[in-house]
C-alpha positions as CSV (number, residue, x, y, z in Angstrom):
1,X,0.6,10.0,-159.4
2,X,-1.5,12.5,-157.5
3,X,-3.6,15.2,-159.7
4,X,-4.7,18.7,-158.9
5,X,-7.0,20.2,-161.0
6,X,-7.2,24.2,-161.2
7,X,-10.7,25.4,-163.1
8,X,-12.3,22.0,-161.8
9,X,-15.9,23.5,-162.0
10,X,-15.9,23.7,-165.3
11,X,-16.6,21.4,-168.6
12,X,-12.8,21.2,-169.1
13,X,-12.6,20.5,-165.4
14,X,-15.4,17.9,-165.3
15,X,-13.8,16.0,-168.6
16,X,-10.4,15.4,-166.1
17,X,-12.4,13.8,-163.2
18,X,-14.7,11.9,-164.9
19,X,-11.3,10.4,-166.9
20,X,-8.7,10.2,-164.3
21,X,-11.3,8.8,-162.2
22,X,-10.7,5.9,-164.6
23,X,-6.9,5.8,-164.9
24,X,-4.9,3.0,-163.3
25,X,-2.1,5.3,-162.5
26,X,-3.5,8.5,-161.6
27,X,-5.6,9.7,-158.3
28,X,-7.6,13.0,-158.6
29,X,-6.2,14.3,-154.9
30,X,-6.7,18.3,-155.2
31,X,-9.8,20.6,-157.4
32,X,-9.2,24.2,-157.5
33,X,-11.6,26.9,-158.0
34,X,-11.4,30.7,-157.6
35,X,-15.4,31.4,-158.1
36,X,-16.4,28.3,-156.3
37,X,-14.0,27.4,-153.6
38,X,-16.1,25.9,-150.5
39,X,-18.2,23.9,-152.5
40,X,-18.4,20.3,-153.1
41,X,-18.1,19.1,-157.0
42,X,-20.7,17.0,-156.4
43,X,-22.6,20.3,-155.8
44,X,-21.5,21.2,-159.2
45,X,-22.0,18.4,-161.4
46,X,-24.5,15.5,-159.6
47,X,-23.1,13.0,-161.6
48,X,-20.2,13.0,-160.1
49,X,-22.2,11.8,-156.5
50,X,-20.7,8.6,-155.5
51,X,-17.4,9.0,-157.7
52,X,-15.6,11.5,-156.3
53,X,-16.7,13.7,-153.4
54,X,-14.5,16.5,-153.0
55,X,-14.8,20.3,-152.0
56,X,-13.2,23.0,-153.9
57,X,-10.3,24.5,-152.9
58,X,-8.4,27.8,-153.5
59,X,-5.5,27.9,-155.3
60,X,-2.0,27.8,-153.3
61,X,1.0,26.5,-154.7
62,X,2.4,25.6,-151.4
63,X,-0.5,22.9,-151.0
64,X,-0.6,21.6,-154.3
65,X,3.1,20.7,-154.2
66,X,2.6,19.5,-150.7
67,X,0.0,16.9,-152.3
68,X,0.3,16.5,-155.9
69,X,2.7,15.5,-158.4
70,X,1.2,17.1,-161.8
71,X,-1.6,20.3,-161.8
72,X,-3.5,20.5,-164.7
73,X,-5.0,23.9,-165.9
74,X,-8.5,23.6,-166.7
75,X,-8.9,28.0,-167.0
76,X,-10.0,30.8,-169.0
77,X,-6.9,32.0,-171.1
78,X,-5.2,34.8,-169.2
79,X,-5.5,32.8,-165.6
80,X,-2.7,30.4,-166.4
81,X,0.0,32.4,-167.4
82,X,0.4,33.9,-163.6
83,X,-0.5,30.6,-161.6
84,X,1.3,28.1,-163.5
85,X,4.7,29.6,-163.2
86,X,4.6,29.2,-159.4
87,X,4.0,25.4,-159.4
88,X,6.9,25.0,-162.4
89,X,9.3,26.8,-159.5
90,X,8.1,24.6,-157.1
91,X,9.0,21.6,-159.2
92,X,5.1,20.3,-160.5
93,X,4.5,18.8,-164.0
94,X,1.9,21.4,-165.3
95,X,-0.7,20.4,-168.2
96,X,-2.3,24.3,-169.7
97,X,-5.4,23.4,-171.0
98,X,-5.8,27.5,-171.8
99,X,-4.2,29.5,-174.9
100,X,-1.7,31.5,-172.4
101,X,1.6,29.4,-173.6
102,X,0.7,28.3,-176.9
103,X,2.0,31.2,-179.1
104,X,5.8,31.4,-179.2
105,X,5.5,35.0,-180.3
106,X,4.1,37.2,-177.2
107,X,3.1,39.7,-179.4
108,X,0.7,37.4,-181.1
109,X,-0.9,36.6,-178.1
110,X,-1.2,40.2,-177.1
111,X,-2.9,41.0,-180.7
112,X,-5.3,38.0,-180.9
113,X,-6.0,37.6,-176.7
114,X,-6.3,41.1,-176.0
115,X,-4.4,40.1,-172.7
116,X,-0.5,40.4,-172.0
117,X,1.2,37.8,-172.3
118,X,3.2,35.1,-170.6
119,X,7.4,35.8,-170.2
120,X,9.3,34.7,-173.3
121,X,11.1,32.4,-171.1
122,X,8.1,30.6,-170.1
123,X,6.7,30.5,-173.6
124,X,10.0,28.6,-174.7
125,X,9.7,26.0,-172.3
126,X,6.4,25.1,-173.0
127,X,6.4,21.9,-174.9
128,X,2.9,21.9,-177.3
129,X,1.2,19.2,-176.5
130,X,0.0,17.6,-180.0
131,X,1.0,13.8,-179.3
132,X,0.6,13.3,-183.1
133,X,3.2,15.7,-184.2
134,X,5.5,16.3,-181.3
135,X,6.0,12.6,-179.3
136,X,9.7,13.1,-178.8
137,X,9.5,16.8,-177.5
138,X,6.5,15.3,-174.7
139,X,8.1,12.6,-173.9
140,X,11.1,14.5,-172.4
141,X,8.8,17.4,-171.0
142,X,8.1,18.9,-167.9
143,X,5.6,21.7,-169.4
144,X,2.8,21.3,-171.8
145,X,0.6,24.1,-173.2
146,X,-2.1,21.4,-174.2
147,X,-3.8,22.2,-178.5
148,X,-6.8,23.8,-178.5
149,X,-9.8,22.2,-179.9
150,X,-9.7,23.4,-183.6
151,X,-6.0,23.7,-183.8
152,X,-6.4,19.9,-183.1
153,X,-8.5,19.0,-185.7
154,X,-7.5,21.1,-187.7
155,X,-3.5,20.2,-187.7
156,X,-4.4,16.6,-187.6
157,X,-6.2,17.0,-191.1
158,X,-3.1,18.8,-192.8
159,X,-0.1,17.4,-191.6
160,X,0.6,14.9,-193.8
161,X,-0.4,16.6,-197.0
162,X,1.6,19.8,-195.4
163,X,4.4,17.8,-194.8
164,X,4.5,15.8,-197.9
165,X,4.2,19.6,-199.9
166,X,1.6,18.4,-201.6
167,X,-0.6,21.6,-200.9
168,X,-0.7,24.8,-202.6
169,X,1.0,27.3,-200.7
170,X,-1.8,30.0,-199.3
171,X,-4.7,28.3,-200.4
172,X,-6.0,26.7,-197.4
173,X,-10.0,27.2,-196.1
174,X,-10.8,25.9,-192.8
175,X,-14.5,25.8,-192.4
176,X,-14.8,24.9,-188.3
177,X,-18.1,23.7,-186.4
178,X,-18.3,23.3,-183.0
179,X,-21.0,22.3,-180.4
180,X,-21.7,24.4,-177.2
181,X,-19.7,23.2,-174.7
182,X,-16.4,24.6,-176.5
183,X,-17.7,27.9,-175.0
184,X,-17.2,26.5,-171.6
185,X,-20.2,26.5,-168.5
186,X,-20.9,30.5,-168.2
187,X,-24.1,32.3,-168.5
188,X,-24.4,34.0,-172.0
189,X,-26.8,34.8,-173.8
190,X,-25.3,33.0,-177.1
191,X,-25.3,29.9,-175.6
192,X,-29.1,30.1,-174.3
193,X,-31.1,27.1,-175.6
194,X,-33.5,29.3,-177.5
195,X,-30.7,31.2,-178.9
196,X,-28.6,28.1,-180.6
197,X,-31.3,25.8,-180.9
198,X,-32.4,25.0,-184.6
199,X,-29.8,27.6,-185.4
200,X,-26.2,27.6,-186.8
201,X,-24.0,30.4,-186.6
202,X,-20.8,32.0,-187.7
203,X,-18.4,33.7,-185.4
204,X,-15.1,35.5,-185.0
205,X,-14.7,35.5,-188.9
206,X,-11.3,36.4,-189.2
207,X,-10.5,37.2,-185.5
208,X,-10.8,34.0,-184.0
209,X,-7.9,33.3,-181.3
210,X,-7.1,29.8,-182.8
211,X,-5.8,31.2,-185.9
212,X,-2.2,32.0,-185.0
213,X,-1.7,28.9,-183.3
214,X,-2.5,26.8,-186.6
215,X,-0.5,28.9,-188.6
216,X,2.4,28.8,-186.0
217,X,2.2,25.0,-186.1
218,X,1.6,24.4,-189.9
219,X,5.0,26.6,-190.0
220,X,6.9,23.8,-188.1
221,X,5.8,21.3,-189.8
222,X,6.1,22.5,-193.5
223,X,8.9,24.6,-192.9
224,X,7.2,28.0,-194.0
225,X,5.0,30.7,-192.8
226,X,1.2,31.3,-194.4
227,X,-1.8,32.2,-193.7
228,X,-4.8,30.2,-194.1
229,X,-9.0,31.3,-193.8
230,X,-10.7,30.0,-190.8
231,X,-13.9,30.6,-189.7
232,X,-15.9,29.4,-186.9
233,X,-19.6,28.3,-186.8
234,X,-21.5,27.5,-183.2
235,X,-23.9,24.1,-183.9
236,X,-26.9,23.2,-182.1
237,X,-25.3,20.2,-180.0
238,X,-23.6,19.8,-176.8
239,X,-20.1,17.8,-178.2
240,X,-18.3,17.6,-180.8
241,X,-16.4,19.7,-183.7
242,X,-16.0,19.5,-187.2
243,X,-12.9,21.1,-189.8
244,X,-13.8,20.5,-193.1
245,X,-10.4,21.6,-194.8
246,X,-10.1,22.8,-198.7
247,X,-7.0,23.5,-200.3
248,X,-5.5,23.6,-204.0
249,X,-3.4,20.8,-204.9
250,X,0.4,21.1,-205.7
251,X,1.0,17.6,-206.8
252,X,-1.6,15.1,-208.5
253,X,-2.8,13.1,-206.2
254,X,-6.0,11.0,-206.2
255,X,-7.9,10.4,-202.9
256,X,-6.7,6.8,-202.6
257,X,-2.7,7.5,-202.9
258,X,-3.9,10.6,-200.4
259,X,-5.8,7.7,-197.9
260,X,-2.6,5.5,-198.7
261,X,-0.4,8.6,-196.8
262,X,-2.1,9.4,-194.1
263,X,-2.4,5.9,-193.2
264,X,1.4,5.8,-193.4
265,X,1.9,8.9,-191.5
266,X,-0.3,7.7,-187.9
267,X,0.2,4.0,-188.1
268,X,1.4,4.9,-185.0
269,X,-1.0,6.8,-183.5
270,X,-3.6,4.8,-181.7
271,X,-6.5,7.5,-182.1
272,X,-6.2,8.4,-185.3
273,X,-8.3,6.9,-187.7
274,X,-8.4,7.3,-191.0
275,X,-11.7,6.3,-193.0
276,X,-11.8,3.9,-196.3
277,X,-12.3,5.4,-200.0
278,X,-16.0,7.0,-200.1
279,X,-16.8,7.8,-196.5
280,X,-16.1,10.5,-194.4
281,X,-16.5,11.0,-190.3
282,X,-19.3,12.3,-188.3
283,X,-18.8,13.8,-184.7
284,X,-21.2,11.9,-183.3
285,X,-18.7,8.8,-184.3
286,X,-16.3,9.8,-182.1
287,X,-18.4,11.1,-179.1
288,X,-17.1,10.6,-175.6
289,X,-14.0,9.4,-176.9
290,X,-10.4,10.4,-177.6
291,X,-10.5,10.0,-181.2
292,X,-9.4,11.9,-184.7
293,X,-11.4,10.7,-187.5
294,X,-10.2,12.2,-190.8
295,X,-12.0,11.7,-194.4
296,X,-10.6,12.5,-197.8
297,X,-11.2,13.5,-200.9
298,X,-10.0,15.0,-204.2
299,X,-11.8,16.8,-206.7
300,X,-10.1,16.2,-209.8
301,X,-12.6,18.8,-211.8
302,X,-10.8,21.5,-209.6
303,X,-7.4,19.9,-208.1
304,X,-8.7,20.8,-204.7
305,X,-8.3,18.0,-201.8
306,X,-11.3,18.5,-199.3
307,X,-10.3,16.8,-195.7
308,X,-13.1,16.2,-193.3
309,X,-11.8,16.3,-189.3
310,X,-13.8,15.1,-186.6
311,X,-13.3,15.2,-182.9
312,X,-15.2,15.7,-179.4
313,X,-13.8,18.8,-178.4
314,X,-13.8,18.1,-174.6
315,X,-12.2,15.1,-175.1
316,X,-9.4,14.7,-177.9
317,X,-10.2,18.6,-177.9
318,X,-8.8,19.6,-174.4
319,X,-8.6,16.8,-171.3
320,X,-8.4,13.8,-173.6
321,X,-5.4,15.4,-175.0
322,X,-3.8,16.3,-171.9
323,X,-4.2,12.6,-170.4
324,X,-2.4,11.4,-173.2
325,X,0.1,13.6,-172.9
326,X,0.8,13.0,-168.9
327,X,0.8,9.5,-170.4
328,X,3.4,10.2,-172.8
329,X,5.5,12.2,-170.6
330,X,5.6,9.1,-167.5
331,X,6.5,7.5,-170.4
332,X,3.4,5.0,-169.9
333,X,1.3,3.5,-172.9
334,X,-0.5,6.8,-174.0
335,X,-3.9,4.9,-174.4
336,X,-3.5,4.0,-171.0
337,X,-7.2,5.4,-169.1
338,X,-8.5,6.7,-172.8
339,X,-9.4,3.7,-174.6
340,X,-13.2,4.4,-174.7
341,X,-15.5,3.6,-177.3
342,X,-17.5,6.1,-178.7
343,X,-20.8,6.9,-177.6
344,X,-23.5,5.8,-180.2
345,X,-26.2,6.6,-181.0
């Protein structure tokens, strides 16, 4: 297949060359960019001299369906929901790395966003992307509105004690850490080195965007609406994200019958790994590399079950994720141009 990429100068972007560059099936023909059309990637990010020398185009629907077969959307939320729809009419697979087609409700968008939203229709035939949880809806798609980052930690730590009921209903915490590049490649003054550096920092408590859209999805898979604390904390590292997940117990479980369970629940899911009795993930154990590593443990003092969720939130976070989707919708193996080991140290 040939790709086009739309948002290509940024990290999102940059994650989809530097893997499709490695898939055996797919060939990186088209990178978009509004800010930086006329200038070569290579321009952008040096490390891509050598490996793919490209300019940046400007976005025209007519083109890309001319010369690709799938578009991935590597943009800001609000950017999507009016490009997108012109390369579904024109026949495209589309991949939405952004929030604009994640929420089902428009009005949930609207409130946690601040942007209008997407047409209903358009929100019901996006397929969410969460390979995990929904292989049968991908594998028939056309349209996926790709997880976010924490959503995708987050729902890959619950859904087998969610699913099993084994979780007190409206007593879930989720404590999220992520590094810097989940902010994306703009100047800010946040993300200044002197500003995050030996630093750690909460932010959006109780307003972050991600909320909705791992309460929409814990709703599908346990069959009932809640809400659930999350708040989000900006580390002082370029990759990676943490959910360390804390809930009251409904049944009495102990950590191993809990290990046991989610072992049974992915044996079928290539990158998710679940650690042994005692030990719990670090991000830096799954840096660079498509993984989910999930740690458990009860507290029987307090009947609360504390899950620890790592990913790297560019890869398994955002273009990881979509890969293995295209994967799973071309019906290929959906490790196919993903099986990287971690980086370590």
């Amino acid at each position: 297949m040939k790709a086009g990429i739309v948002g290509a100068n940024g990290y999102g972007g940059a994650e989809l060359i530097r893997l499709l560059t490695n898939h055996p099936s797919v060939q990186v023909e088209m990178l978009i960019s509004h800010t930086t059309q006329g200038e070569k990637v290579e321009t952008l990010y040096p490390h891509l001299s050598g490996i793919l020398e490209k300019p940046l185009e400007a976005f025209d629907a007519d083109v890309l369906a001319e010369r690709v077969d799938v578009v991935f959307f590597a943009t800001p939320a609000g950017v999507s929901k009016e490009l997108l729809p012109k390369c579904l009419k024109r026949g495209l697979t589309c991949i939405d790395l952004s929030g604009d087609f994640r929420l089902k409700d428009p009005s949930e968008y609207e409130t946690w966003y601040h942007k209008a939203p997407a047409a209903a229709g358009q929100l019901a035939d996006a397929v969410y992307g969460l390979p995990e949880l929904n292989r049968r809806q991908i594998e028939s798609a056309h349209f996926i509105a790709n997880p976010g980052c924490y959503p995708t930690a987050s729902l890959l730590g619950l859904a087998p004690a969610l699913k099993d009921g084994a979780l007190e209903k409206g007593s879930i915490i989720i404590d999220g850490k992520s590094g810097v590049s989940g902010s994306g490649r703009k100047a800010a003054t946040g993300n200044l080195f002197s500003e995050v550096n030996e630093s750690v920092k909460a932010y959006k408590l109780g307003t972050h965007q991600h909320t909705p859209e791992i309460e929409q999805e814990m709703a599908a898979i346990s069959g009932y609406r809640q809400s659930i604390t999350f708040t989000t904390h900006l580390i002082p590292m370029t990759r990676g994200l943490m959910c360390t997940i804390y809930a009251n117990l409904a049944k009495g479980y102990s950590t191993r019958e809990f290990i046991e369970m989610y072992r049974h629940f992915y044996k079928k899911s290539p990158f998710v790994r679940i650690r042994p009795l005692g030990t719990w993930p670090a991000t830096k154990e799954v840096a660079g590399s498509n993984y989910c590593d999930i740690g458990l443990h009860v507290d029987g003092r307090t009947r609360r079950l504390t899950i620890v969720s790592v990913i790297d939130n560019v890869v398994k976070g955002a273009a990881g994720q979509a890969i293995q989707n295209l994967n799973m919708m071309q019906g290929w193996e959906e490790t196919t141009g993903l099986r990287y080991t971690p980086i370590y140290p």
